[in-house]
Backbone as CSV, one residue per row, in Angstrom:
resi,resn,N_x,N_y,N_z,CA_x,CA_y,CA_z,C_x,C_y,C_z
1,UNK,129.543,39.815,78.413,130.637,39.180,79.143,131.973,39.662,78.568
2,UNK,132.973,40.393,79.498,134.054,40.907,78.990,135.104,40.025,78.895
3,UNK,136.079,39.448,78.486,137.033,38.811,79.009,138.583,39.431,79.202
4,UNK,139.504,38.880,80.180,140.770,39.817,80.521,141.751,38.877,79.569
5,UNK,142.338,39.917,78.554,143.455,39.327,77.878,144.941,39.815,78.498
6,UNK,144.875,41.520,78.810,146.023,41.832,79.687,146.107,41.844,81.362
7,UNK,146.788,40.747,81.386,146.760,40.361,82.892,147.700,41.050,84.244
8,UNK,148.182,41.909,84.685,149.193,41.966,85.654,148.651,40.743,87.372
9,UNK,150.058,40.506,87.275,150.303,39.797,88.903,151.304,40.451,89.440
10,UNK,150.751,41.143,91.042,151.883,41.475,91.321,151.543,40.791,92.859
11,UNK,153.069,40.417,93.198,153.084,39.239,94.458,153.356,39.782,95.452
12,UNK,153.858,38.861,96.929,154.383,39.459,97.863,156.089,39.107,97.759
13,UNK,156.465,40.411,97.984,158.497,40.111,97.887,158.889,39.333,98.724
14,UNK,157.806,38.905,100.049,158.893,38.424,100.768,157.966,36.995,101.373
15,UNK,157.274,36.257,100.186,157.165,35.092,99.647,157.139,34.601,98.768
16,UNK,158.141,33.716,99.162,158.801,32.637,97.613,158.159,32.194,96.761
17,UNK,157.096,31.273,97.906,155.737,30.644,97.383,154.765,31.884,96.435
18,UNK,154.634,32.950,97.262,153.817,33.724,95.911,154.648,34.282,94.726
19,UNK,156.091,34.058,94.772,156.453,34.163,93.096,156.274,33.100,92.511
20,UNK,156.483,32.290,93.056,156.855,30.485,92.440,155.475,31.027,91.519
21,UNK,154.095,31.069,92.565,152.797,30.690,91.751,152.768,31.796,90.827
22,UNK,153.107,32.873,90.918,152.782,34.035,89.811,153.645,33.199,88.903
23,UNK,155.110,32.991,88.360,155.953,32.389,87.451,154.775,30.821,87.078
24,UNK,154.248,30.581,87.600,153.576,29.284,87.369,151.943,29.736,86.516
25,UNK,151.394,30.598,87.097,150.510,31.298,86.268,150.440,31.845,84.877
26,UNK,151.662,32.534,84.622,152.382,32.897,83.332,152.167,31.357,82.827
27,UNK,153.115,30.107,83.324,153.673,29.442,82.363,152.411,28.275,81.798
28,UNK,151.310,28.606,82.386,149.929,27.767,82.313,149.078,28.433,81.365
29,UNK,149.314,29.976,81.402,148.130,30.880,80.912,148.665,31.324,79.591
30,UNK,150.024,31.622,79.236,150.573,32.770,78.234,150.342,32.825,77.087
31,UNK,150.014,30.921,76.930,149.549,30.829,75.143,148.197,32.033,74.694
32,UNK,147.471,31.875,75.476,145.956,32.571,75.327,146.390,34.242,75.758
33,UNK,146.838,34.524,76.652,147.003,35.671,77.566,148.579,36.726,77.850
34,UNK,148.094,37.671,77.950,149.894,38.274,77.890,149.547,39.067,79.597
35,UNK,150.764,38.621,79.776,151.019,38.782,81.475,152.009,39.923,81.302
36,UNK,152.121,40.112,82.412,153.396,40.957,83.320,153.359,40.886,84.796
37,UNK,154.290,40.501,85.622,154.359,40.445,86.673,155.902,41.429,87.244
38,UNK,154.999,41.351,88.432,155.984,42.552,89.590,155.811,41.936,91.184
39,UNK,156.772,42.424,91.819,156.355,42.102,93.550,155.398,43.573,93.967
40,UNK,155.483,44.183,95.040,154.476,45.046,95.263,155.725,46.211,95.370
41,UNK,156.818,46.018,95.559,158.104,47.070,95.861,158.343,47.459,94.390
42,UNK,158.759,46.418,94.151,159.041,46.691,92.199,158.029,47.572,91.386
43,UNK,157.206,47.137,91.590,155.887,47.408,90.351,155.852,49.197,90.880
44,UNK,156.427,49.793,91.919,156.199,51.098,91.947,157.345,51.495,90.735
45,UNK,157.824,51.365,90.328,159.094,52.025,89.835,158.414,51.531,88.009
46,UNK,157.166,50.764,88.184,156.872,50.325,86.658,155.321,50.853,86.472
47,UNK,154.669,51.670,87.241,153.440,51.612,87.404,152.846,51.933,86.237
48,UNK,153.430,52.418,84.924,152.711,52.570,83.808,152.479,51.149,82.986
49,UNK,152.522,49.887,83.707,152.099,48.655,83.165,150.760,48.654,83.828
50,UNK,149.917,49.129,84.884,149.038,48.883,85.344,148.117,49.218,84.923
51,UNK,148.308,50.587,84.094,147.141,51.279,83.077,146.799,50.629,82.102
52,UNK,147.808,49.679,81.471,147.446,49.095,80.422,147.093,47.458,80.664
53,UNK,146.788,47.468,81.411,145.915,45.977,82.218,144.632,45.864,82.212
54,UNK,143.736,44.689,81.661,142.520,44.665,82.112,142.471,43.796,83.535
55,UNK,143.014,43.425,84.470,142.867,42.781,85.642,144.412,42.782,86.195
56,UNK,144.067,42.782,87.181,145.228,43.070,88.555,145.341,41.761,89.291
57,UNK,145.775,40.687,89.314,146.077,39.649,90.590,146.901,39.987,91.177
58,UNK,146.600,40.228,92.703,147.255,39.869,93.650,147.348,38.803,94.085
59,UNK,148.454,38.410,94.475,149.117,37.142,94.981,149.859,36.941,96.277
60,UNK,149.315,36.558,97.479,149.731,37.123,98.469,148.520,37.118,99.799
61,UNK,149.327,37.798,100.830,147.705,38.103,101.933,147.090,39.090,101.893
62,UNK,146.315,39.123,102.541,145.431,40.988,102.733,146.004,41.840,102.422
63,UNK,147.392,41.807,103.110,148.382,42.865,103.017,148.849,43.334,101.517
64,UNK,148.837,42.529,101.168,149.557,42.587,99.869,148.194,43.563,98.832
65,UNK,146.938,42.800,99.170,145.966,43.178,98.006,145.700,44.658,98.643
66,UNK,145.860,45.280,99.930,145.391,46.216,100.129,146.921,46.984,99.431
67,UNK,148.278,47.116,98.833,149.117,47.606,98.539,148.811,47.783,96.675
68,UNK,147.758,46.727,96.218,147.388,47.187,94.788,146.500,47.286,94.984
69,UNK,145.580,47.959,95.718,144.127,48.277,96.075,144.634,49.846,95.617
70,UNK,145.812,49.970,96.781,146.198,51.648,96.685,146.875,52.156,94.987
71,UNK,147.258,51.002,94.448,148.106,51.436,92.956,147.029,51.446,92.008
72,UNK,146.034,50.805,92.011,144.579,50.704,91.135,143.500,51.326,91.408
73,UNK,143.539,52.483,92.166,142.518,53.001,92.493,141.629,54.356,91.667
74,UNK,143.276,54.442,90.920,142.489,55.523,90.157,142.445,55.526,88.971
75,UNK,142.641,53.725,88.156,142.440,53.404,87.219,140.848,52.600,87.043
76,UNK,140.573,51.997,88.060,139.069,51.256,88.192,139.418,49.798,87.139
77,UNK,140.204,49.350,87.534,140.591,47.791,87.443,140.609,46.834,88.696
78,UNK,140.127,45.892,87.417,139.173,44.575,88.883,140.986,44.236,89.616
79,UNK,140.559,43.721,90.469,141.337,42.879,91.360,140.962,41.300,91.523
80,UNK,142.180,40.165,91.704,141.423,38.869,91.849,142.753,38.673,92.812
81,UNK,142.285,38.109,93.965,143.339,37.836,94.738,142.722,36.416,95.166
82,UNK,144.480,35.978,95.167,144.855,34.348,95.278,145.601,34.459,96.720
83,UNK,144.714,34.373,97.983,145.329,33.729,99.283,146.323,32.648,99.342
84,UNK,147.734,33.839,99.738,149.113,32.945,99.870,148.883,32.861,101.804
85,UNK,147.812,33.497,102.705,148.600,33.903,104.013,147.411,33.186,104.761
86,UNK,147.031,33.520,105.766,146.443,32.881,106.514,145.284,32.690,106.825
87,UNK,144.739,33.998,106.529,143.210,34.299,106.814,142.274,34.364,105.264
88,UNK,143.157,36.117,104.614,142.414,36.073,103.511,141.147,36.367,103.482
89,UNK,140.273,37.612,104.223,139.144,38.090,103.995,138.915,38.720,102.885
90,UNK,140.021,39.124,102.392,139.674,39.823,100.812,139.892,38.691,99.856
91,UNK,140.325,37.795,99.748,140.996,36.985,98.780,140.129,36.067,97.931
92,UNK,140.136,35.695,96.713,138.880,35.194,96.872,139.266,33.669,96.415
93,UNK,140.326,33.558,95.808,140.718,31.868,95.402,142.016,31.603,96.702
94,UNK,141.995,30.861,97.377,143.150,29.716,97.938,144.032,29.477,97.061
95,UNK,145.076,29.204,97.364,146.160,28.638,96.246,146.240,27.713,95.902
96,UNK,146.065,26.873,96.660,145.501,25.396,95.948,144.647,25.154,94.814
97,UNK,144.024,25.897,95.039,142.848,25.998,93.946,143.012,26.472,92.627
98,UNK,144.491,27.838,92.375,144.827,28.828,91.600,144.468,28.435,89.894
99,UNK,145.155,27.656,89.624,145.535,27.398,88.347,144.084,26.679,87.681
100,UNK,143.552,25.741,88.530,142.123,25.247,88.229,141.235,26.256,87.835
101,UNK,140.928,27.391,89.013,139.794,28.121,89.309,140.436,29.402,87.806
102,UNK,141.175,29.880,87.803,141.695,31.070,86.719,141.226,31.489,85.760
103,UNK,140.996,29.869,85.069,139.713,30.547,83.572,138.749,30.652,84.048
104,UNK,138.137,30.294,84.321,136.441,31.163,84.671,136.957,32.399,84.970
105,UNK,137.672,32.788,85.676,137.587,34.250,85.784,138.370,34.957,84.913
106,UNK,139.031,34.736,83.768,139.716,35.044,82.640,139.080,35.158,81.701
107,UNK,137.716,34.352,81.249,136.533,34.718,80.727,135.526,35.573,80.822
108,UNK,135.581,36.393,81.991,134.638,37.166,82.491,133.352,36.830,83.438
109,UNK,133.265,35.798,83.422,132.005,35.173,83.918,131.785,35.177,85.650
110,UNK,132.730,36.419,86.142,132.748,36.620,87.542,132.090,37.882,87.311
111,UNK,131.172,38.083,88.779,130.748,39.906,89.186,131.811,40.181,89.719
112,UNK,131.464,41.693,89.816,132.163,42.722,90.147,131.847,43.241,91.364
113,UNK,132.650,43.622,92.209,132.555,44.058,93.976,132.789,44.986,94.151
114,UNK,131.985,46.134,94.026,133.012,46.943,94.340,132.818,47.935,96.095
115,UNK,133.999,48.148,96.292,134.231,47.923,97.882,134.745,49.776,98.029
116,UNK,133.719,50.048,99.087,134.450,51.235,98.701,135.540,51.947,100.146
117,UNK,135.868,53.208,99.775,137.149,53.347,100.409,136.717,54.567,101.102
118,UNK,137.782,55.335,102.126,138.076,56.256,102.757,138.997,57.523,102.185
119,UNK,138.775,58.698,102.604,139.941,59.483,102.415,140.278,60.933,103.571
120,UNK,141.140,60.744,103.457,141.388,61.587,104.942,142.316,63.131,104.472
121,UNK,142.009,64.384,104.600,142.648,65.532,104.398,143.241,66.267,105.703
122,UNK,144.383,66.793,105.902,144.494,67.559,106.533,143.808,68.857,106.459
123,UNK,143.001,69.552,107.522,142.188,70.760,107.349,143.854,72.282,107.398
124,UNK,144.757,71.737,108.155,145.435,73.011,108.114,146.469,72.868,106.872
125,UNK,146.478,71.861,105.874,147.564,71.910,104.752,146.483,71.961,103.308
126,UNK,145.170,71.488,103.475,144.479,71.226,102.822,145.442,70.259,101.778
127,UNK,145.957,69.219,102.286,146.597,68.048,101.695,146.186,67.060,102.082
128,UNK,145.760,65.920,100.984,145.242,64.684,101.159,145.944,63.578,101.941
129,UNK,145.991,63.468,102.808,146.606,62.748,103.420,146.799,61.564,103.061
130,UNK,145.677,60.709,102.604,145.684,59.410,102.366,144.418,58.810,102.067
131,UNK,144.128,57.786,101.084,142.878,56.695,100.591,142.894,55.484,101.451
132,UNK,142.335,54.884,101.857,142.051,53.623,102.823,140.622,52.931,102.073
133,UNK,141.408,51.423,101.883,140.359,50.183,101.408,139.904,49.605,102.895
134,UNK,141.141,49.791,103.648,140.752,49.617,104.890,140.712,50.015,106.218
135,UNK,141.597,51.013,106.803,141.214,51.859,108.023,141.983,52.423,107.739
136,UNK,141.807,53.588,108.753,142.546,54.920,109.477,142.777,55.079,110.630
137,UNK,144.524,54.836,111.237,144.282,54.712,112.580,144.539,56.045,112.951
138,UNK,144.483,56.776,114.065,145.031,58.005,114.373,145.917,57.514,116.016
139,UNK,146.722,57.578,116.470,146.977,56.450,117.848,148.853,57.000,118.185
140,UNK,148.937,56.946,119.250,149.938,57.489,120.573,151.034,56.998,119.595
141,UNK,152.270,57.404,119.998,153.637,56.879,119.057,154.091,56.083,120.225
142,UNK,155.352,56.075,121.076,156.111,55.574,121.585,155.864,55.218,122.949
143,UNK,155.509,56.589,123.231,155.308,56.923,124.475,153.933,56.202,125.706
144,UNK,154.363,55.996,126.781,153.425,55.114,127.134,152.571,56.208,127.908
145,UNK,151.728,56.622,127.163,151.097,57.887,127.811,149.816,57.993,127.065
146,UNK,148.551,57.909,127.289,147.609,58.140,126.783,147.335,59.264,125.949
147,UNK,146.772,59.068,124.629,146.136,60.410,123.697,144.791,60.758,123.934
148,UNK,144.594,62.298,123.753,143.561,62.889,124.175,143.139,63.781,122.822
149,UNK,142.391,62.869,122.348,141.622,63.414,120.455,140.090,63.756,120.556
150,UNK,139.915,64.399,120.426,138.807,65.235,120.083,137.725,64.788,118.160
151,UNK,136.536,64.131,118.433,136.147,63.648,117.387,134.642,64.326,117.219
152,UNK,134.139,65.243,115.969,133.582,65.448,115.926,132.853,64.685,114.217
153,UNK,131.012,65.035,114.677,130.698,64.658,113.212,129.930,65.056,113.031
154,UNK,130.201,65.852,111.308,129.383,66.433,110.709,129.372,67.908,111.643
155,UNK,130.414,68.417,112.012,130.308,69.605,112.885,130.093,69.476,114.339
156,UNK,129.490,68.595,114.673,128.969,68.432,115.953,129.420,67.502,117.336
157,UNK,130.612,67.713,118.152,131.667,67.327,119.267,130.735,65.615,119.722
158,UNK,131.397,64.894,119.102,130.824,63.480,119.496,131.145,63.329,120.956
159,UNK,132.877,63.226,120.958,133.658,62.633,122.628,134.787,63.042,122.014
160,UNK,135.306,64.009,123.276,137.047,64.136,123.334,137.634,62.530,124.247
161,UNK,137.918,61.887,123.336,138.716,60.260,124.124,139.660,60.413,124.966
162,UNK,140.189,60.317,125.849,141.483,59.607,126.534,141.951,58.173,126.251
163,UNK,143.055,57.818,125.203,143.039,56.855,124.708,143.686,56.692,124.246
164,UNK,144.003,55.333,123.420,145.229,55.160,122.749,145.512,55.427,121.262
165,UNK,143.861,55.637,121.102,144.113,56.508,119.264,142.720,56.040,118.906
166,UNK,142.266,56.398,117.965,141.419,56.227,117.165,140.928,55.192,116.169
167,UNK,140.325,54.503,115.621,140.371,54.200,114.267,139.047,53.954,113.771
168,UNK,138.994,54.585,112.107,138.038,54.848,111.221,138.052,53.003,110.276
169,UNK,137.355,52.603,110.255,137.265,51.485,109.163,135.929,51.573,108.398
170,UNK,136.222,51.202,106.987,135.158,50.742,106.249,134.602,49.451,106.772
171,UNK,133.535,49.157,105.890,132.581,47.970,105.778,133.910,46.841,105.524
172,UNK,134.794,46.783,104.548,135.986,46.079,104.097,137.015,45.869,105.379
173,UNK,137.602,46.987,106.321,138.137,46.922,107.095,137.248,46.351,108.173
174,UNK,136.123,46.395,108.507,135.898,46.500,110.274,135.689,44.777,110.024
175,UNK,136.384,43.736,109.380,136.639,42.318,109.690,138.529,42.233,110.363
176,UNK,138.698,43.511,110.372,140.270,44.052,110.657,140.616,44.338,112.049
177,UNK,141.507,45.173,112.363,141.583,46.201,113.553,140.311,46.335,114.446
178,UNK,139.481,46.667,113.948,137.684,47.427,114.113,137.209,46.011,114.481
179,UNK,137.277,44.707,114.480,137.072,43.535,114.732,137.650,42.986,116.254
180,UNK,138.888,43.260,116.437,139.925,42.637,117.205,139.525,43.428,118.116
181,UNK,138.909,44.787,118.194,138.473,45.688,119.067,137.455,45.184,119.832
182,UNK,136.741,44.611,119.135,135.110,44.253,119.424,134.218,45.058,118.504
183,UNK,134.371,45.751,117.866,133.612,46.246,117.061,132.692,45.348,116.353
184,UNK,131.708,45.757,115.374,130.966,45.201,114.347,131.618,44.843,112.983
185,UNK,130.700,43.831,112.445,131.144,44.066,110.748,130.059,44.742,110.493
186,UNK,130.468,44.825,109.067,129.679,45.597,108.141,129.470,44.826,106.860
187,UNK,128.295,44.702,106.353,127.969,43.899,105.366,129.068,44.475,104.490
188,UNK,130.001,43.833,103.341,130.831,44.043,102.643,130.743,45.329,101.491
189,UNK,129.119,45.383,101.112,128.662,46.127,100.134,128.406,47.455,100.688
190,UNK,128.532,47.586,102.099,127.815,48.806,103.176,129.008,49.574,102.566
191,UNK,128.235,51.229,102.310,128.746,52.014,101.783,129.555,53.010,103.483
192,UNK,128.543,52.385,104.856,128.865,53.191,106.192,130.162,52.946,106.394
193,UNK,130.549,53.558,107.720,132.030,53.323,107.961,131.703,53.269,109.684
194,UNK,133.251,53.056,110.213,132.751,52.870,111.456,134.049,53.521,112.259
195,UNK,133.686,54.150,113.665,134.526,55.687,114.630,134.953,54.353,115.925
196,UNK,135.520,53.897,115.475,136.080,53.337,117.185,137.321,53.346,117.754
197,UNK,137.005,54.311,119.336,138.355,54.073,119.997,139.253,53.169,120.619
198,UNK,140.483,52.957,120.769,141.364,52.294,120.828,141.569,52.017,122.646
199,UNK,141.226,51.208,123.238,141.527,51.326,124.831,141.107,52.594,125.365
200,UNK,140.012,52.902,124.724,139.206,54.617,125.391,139.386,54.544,127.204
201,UNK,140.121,55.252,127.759,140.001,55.159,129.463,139.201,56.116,129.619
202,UNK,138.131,56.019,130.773,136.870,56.449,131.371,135.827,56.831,130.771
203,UNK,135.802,55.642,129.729,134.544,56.414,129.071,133.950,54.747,128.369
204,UNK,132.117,55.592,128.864,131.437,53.635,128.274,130.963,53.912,126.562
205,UNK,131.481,55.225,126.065,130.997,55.347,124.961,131.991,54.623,123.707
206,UNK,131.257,53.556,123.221,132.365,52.729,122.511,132.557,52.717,120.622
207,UNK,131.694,53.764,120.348,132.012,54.135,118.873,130.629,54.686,118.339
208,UNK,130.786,54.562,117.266,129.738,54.412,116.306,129.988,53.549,115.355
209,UNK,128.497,53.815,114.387,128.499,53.268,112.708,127.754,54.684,111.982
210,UNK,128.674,54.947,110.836,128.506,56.382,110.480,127.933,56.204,108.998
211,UNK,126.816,56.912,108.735,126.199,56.988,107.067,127.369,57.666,106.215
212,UNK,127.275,56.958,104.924,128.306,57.264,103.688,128.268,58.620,103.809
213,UNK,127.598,59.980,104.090,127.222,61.083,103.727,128.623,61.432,104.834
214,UNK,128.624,60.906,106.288,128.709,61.723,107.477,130.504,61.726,107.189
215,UNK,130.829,63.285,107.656,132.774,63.350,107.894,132.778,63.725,109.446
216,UNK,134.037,62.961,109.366,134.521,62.864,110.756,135.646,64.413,110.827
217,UNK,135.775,64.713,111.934,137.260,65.684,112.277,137.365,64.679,113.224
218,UNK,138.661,65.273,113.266,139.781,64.285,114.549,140.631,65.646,114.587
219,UNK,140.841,65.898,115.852,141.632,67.128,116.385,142.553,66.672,117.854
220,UNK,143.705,66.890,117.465,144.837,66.457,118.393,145.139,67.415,119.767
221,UNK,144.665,66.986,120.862,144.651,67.595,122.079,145.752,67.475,122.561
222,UNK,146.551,66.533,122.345,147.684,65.984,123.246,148.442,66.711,123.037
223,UNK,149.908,66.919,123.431,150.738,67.455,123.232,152.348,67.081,122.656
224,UNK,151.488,66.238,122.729,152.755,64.393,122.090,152.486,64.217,120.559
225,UNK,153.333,63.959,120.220,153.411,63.782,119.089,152.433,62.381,118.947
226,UNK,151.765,62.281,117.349,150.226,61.236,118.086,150.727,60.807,115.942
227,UNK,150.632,59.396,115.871,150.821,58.726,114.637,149.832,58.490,113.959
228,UNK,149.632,59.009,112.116,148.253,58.727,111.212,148.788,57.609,110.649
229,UNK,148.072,56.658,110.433,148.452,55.643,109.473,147.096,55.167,108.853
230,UNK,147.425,54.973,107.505,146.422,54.543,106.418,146.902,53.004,105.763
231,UNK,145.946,51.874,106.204,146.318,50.252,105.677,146.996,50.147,106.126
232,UNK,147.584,50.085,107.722,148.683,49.794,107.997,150.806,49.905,107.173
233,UNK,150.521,50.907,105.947,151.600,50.675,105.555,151.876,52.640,104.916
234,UNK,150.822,53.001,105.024,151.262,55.086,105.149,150.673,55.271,106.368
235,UNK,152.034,55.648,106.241,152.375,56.955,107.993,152.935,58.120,107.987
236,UNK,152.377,59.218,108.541,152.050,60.226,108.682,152.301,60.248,110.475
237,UNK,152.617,61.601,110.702,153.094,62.196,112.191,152.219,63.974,112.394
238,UNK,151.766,63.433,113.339,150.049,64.800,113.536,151.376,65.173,114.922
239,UNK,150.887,66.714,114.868,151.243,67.296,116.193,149.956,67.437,117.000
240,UNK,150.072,68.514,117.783,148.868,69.259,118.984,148.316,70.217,117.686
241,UNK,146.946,70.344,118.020,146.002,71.371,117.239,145.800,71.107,115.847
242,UNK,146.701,69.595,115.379,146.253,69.250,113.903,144.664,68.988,113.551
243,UNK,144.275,68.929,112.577,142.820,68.215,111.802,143.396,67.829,111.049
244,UNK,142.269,66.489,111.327,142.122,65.428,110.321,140.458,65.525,109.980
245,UNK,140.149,65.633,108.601,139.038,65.073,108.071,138.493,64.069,107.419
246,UNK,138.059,63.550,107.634,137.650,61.487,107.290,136.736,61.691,106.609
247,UNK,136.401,61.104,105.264,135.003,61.030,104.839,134.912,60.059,103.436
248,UNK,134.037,59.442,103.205,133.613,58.346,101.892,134.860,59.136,100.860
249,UNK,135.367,58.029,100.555,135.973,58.846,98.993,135.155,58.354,97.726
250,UNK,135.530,58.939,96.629,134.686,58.612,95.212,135.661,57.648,94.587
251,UNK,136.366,57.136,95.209,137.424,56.226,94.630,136.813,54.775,95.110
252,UNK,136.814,53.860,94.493,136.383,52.303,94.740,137.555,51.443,94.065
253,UNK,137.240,50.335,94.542,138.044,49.132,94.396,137.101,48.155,93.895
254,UNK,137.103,47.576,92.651,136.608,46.362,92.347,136.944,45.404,92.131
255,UNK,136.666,44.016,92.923,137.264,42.711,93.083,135.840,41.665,92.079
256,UNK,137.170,40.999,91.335,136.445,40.007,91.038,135.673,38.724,91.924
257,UNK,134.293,38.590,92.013,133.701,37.504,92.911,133.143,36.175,91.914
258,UNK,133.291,35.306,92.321,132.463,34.089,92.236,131.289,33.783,92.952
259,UNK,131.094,33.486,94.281,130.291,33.699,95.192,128.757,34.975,94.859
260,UNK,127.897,34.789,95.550,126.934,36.062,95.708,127.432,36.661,96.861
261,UNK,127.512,37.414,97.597,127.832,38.835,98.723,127.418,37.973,99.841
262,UNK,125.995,37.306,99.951,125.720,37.024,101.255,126.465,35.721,101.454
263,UNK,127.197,35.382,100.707,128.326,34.068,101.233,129.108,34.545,101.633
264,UNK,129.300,35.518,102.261,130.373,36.464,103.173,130.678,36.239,104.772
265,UNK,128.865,36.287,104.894,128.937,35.700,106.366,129.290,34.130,106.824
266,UNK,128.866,33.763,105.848,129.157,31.673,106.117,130.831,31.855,106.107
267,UNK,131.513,32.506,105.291,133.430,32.112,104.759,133.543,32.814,106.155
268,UNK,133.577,34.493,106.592,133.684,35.039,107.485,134.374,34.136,108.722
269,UNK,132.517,33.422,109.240,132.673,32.583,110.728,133.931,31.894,110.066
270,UNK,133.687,31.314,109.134,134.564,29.810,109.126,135.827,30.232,109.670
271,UNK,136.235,31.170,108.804,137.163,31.918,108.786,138.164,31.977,110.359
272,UNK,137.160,32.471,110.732,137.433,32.804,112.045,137.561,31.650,113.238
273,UNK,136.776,30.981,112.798,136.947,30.017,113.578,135.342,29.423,114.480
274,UNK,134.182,29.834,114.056,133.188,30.210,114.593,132.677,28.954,114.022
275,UNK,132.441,29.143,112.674,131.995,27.588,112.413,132.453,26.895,111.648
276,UNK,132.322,25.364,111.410,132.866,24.786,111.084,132.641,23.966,109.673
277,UNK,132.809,23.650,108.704,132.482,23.032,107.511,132.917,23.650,106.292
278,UNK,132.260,23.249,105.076,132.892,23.526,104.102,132.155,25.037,103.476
């Protein structure tokens, strides 16, 4: 059993409530524990405090934990996120709960999750475009005009779409975007990922679910300028005749759990609204 003595929290900037509780965390924990805290804007300009951390709290919503998902990824430090927002599929303590629930997991006596991610290269820059804990959209900019992307896998021409864009999600994401679509989940631990288009016009073919092994291309037919975005917060601008290559990255994210994995589906519904109880 390991326990975390160097703690970082980094919050959301543009809730009060999640500094209040990070400043409130410090002032409960510090005798035992040495902190440092940041918002998610700040902490770029400090990121050599993160190396020297044994645990990462995020404080905040999804949004927030997927912004130190991307700053911890290539250190392999846990994550424990404290739901400041609404939903909270990644999150694993409520705020209400914060200050109660903390030592147990300050002791070590939580597993480890680890969730894995995406990574996407451009084939004509051979530049990494971007890591994703949770999707990859590829999708039309301004213009009210349908995109026409070309998706192949593993070499082999799946469907050129007419559509409004693309998007790639993990097992982590497809409770996301990949959800609101109609898509599937994916058990949390599923190493697969999942190809679904965005308002696809004339076509009944409505995605896949792709093995950890399989890479995607995405090739830009249109002639419009067509928008990449990774977690909703990196963006990137594809022309006509770009590649994109999608495939498992070797990079993971590990979140501290309380729970076993298959209490995923019971929080999930609740979550959502499906069922009801505690």
């Amino acid at each position: 059993m390991t326990s975390y003595n160097t703690i970082g929290i980094i919050y959301n900037s543009l809730s009060e409530p999640a500094s209040t509780l990070s400043r409130k965390i410090i002032d409960n924990f510090s005798n035992d524990k040495t902190f440092w805290s940041a918002n998610e804007i700040d902490i770029l300009n400090q990121k050599d405090k993160i190396n020297q951390s044994d645990l990462i709290i995020a404080v905040g919503g999804d949004g927030t934990i997927l912004r130190v998902a991307h700053l911890v990824a290539d250190h392999n430090i846990p994550i424990l996120g404290i739901n400041m927002g609404r939903v909270g599929f990644m999150s694993e303590i409520e705020e209400s709960d914060a200050i109660k629930a903390l030592p147990w997991y300050f002791e070590g006596n939580a597993r480890i999750e680890k969730r894995y991610m995406l990574e996407a290269v451009s084939l004509r820059t051979n530049e990494v475009f971007a890591i994703s804990l949770n999707d990859i959209a590829v999708a039309r900019g301004n213009l009210i005009r349908v995109a026409e992307i070309a998706t192949y896998i593993d070499g082999v021409h799946l469907a050129t779409y007419r559509c409004d864009g693309i998007i790639v999600s993990t097992a982590t994401g497809s409770t996301g975007y990949n959800l609101a679509l109609g898509g599937p989940v994916l058990d949390p631990l599923s190493k697969d990922f999942i190809l679904k288009p965005i308002a696809s016009h004339m076509s009944q073919f409505g995605g896949v679910v792709l093995s950890s092994s399989s890479r995607i291309k995405i090739e830009i037919i249109s002639d419009q300028q067509i928008n990449f975005s990774s977690d909703g917060f990196i963006d990137k601008q594809l022309k006509k005749s770009d590649q994109i290559e999608i495939y498992q990255s070797k990079k993971y994210i590990s979140f501290l759990r309380k729970k076993q994995s298959s209490e995923f589906w019971g929080d999930i519904t609740r979550k959502l609204g499906i069922r009801k109880g505690i």
